[in-house]
C-alpha positions as CSV (number, residue, x, y, z in Angstrom):
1,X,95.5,85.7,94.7
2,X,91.6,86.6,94.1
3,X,90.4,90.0,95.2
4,X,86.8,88.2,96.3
5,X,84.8,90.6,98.1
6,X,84.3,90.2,102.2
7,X,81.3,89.2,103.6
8,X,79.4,92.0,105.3
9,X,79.9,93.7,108.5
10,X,77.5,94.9,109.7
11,X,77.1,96.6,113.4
12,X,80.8,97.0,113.2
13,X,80.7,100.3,114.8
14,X,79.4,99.1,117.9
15,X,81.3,97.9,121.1
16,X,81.7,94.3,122.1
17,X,84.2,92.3,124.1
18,X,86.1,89.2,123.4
19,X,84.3,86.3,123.7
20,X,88.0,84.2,124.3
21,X,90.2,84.5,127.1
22,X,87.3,86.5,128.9
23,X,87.9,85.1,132.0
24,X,91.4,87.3,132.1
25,X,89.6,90.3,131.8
26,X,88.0,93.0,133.8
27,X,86.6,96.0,132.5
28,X,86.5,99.1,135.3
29,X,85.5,102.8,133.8
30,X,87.3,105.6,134.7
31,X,85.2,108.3,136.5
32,X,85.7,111.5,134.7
33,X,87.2,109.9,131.6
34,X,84.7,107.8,130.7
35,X,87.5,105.3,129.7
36,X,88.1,101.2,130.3
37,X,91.4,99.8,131.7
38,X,92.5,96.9,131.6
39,X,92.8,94.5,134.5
40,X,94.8,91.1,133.2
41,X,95.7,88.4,135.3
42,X,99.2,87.6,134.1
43,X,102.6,86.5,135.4
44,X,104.6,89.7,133.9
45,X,106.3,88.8,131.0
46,X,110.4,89.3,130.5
47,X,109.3,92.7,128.5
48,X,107.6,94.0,131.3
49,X,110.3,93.3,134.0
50,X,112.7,95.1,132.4
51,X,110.5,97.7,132.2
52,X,108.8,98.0,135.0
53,X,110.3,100.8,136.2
54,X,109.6,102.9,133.3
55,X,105.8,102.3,133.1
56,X,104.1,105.7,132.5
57,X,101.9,106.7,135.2
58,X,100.9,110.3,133.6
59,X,101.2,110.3,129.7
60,X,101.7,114.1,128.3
61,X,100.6,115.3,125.0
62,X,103.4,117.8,124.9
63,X,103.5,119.2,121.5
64,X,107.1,120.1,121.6
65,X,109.6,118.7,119.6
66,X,110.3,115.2,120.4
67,X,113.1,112.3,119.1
68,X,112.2,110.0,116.3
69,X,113.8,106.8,116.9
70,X,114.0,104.9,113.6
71,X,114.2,101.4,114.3
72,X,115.1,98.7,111.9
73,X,113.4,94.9,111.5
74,X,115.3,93.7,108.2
75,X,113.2,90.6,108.5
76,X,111.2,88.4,106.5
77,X,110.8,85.6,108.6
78,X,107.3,85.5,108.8
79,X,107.0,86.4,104.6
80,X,106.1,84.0,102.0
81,X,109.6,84.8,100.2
82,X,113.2,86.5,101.0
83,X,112.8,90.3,100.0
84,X,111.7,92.8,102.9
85,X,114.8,92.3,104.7
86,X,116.1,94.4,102.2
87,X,113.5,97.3,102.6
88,X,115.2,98.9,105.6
89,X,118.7,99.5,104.1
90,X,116.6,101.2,101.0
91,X,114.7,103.5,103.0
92,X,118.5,105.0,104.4
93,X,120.5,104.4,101.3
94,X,117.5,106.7,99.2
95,X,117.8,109.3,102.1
96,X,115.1,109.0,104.7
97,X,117.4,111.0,107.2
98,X,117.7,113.7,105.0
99,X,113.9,113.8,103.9
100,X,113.2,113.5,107.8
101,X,115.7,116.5,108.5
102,X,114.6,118.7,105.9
103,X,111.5,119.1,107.5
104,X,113.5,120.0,111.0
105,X,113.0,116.8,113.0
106,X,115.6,114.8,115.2
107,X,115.9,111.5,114.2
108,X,117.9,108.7,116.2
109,X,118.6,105.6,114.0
110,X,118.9,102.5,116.2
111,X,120.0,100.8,112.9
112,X,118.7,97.1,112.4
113,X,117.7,95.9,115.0
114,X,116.6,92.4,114.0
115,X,117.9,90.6,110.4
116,X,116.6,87.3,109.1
117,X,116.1,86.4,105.7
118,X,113.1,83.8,104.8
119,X,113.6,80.4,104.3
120,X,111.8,77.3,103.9
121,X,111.2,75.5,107.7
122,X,109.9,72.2,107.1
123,X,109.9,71.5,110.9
124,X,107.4,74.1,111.6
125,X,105.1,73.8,108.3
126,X,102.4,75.5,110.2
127,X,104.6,78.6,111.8
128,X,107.5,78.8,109.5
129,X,110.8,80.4,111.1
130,X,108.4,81.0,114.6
131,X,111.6,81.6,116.9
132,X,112.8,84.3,114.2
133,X,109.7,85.9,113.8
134,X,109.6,85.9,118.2
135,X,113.0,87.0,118.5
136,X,112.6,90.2,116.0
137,X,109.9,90.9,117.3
138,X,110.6,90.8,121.2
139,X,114.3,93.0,120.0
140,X,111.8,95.8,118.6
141,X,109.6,96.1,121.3
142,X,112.6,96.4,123.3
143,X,113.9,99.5,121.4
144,X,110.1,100.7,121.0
145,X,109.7,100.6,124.8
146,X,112.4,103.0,126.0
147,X,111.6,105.4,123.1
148,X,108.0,105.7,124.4
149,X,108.6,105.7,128.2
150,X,110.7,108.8,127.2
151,X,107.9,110.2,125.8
152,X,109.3,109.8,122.1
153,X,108.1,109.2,118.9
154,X,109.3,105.5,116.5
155,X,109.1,104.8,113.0
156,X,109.6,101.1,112.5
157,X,110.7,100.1,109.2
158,X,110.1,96.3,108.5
159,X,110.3,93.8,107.3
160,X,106.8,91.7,107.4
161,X,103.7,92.5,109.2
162,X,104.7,90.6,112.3
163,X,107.0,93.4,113.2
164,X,103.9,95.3,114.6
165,X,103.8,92.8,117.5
166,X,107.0,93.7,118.6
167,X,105.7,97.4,118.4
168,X,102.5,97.2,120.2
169,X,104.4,95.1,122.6
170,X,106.8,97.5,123.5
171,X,104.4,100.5,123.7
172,X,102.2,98.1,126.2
173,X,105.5,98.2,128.2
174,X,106.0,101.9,128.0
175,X,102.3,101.8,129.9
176,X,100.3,103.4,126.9
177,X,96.6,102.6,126.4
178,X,96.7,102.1,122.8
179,X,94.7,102.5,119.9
180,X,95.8,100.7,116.9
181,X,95.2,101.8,113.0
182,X,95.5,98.7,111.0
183,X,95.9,100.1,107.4
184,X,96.3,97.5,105.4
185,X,94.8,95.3,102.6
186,X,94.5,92.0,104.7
187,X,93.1,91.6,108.0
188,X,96.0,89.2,109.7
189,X,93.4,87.3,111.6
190,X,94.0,83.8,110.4
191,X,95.6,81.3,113.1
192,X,98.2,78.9,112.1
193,X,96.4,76.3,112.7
194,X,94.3,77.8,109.8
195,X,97.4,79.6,107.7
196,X,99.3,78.3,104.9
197,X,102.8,78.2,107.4
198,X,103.7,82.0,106.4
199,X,103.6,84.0,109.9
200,X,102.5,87.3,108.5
201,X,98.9,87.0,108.0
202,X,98.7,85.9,111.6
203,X,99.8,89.1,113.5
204,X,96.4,90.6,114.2
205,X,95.1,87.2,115.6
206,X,98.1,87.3,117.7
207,X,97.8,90.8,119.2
208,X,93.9,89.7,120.2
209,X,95.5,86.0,121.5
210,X,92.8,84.4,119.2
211,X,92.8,80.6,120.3
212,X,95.3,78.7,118.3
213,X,97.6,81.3,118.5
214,X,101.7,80.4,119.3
215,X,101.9,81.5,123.0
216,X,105.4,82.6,122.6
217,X,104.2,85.6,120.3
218,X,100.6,86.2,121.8
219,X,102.5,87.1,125.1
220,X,105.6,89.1,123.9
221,X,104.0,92.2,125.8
222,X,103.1,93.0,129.7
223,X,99.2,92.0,129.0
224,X,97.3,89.3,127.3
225,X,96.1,90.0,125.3
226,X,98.0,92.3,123.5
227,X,95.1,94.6,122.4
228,X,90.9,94.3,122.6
229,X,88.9,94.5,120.2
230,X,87.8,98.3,121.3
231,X,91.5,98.9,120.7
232,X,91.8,97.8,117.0
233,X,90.9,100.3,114.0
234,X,91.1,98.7,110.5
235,X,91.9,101.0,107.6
236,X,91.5,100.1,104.1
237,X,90.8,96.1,104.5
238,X,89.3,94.5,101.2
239,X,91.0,91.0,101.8
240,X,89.5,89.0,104.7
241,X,89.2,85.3,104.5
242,X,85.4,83.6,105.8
243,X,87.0,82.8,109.4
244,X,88.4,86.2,109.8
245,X,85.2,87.9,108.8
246,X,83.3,85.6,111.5
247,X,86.0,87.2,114.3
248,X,85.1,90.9,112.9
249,X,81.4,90.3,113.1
250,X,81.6,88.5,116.5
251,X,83.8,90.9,118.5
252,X,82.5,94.1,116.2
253,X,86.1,95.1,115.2
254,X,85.7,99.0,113.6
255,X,86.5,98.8,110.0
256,X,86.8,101.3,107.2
257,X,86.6,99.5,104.0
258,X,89.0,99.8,101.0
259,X,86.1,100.5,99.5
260,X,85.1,103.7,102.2
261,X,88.6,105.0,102.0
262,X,88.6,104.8,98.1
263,X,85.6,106.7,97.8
264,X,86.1,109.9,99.9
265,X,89.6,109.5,101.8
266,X,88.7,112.8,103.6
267,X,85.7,111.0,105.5
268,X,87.4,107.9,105.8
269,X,90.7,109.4,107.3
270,X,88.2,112.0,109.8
271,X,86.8,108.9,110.7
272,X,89.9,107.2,111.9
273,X,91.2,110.4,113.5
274,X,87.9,111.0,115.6
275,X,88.2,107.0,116.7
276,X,92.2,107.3,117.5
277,X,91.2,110.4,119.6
278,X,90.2,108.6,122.5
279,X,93.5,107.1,123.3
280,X,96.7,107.9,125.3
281,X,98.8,106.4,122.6
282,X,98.1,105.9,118.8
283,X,99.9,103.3,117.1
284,X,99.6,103.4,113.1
285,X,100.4,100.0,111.3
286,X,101.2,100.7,107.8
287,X,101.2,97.4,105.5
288,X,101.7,98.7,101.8
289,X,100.0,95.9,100.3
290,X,97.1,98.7,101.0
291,X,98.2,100.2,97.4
292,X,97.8,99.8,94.2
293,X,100.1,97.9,92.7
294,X,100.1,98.8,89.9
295,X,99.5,102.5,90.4
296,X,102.9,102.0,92.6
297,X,104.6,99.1,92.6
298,X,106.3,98.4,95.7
299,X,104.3,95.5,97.7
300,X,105.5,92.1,98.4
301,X,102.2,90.6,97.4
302,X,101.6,91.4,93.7
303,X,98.5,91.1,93.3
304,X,96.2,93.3,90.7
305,X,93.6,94.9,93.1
306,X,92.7,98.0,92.8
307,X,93.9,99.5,96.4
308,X,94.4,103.0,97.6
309,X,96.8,105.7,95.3
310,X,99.8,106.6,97.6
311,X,98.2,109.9,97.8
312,X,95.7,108.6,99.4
313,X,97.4,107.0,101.8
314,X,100.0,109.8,102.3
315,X,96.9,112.0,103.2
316,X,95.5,109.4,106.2
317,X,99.3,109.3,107.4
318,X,99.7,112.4,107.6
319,X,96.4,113.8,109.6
320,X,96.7,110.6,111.7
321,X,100.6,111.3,112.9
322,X,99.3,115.0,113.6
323,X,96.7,113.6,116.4
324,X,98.7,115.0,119.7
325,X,98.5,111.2,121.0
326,X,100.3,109.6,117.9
327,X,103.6,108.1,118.9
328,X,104.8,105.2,116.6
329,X,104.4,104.2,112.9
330,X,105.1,100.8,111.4
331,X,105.7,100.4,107.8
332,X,105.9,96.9,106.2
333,X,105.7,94.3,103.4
334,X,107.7,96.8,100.9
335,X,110.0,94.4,98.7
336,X,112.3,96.5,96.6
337,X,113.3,94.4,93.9
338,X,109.5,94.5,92.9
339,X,109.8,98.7,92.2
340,X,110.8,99.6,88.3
341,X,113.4,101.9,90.1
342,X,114.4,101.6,93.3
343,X,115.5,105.1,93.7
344,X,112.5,106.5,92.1
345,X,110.4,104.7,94.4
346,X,111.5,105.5,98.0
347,X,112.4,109.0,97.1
348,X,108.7,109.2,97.0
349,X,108.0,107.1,100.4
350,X,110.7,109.2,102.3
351,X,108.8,112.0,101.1
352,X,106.1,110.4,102.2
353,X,106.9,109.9,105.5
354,X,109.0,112.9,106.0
355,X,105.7,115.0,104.9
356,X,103.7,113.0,107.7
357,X,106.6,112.6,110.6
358,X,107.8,115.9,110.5
């Protein structure tokens, strides 16, 4: 795939609504806060009756130690090939609950969750395997749901980028305002009407119920949509296609630019933090297509760009996961038949995320 360069985006620090769906929507402030909520007009979904009586009505920023749930999507339905259904397994067989201990925190492994392994779907050539992609993603948010209504942290370990659906889903459930930090190479804002069939460059459009989205995925969580624009970060995007750039420009979606982040990661990642601030519940999407791949090897897409050095992106996991509101990461699109060694390679992402999760 080309690395072309995006079209400009400019103004994209300033605030703007939706233009679709608007007529859902109302915006109320919040006195003292100086916050928004959000007011939809919805029939509640399944996720939300379940939960309903686990909605949070006062969310603490206590400090103290808290359970990790570690929750596992072994799915690649919504990938272009089979290979990140593997990526969970990997993680544990390499030792992610002994990186995650070492650094004295309390894990609770759900296991996999959600398996499915890609395959062709000629009946849907526009949303390839769209039921498996709905139903792994509707199990996480599940599982993502009670952990934050307890007040406890996740670590979702996919699988393709439409697990984050399922994530932000379930934390909508848990009654979190969210804030969102989309690090990853691509923006995901394409429709399926205007995709190639493979799901996972679509999530993003989906959490923001971008018309000619599948409705069975845009209204997995208790609202619709998903998220606002206000409520969507991007970190590290380099790879956005001309109808994607025309939804960042028009709803002035915040982005710092694999270009920002390459050049002083300290700004860049002080940035983001200062953004996430302002929210109850941060939500950190982790799509390792935002490396190098050649400087680390690991990615489903193998393309040549130059991206961010995993020491780069270790540092913006880590001071993001320290914010007080941070309460669920989301790693994805890691293929481990594409590492040189396997063992080698997520030795150094349990490192990775034990350094930033414990």
């Amino acid at each position: 795939m080309a690395c072309a360069r995006p079209a400009s985006h400019d103004g994209v620090d300033a605030a703007s609504r939706l233009p679709f769906r608007r007529e859902r929507l109302a915006y109320w402030p919040r006195a003292k806060a100086g916050r928004q909520t959000l007011n939809v007009e919805e029939e509640p979904s399944s996720l939300q009756t379940r939960f309903a009586t686990r909605i949070i009505r006062n969310w603490s920023f206590d400090l103290s130690a808290r359970f990790l749930n570690i929750i596992g999507a072994a799915t690649s339905a919504g990938a272009y090939s089979p290979g990140q259904e593997q990526a969970p397994a990997a993680f544990r067989r390499h030792g992610l609950a002994e990186a995650l201990a070492s650094r004295g925190r309390t894990i609770r492994d759900h296991g996999d969750v959600a398996s499915f392994r890609w395959r062709p779907d000629p009946s849907q050539p526009q949303a390839m395997n769209l039921e498996a992609v709905r139903h792994a993603c509707d199990v996480v948010a599940s599982h993502v749901a009670t952990a934050i209504a307890a007040q406890e942290d996740v670590l979702v370990l996919g699988g393709d980028c439409t697990v984050e659906l399922g994530t932000v889903a379930g934390a909508n459930a848990a009654g979190a305002r969210i804030g969102l930090v989309y690090m990853d190479f691509d923006a995901d804002l394409n429709t399926p009407d205007t995709s190639d069939g493979a799901m996972d460059w679509t999530g993003v459009a989906h959490l923001l119920d971008i018309p000619g989205c599948e409705p069975s995925l845009a209204r997995l969580g208790p609202t619709r949509p998903m998220l606002v624009a206000q409520q969507l970060l991007y970190f590290g995007v380099e790879n956005i296609t001309p109808p994607e750039a025309a939804v960042i420009r028009d709803n002035v979606i915040k982005v710092i630019s694999r270009e920002e982040a390459l050049s002083d990661i300290e700004a860049a990642t002080a940035r983001a933090a200062d953004w996430a601030a302002r929210f109850d519940c941060v939500l950190i999407h982790f799509d390792v297509d935002a490396l190098s791949f050649v400087d680390f090897p690991i990615a489903e897409n193998v393309r040549r760009c130059d991206g961010l050095k995993l020491e780069d992106a270790a540092f913006a996991l880590k001071q993001l996961t320290a914010l007080p509101q941070w309460r669920g990461l989301t790693i994805t699109e890691i293929n481990p038949a594409h590492a040189p060694d396997e063992s080698a390679a997520f030795a150094r992402l349990n490192e990775v995320l034990a350094d930033a999760l414990g």
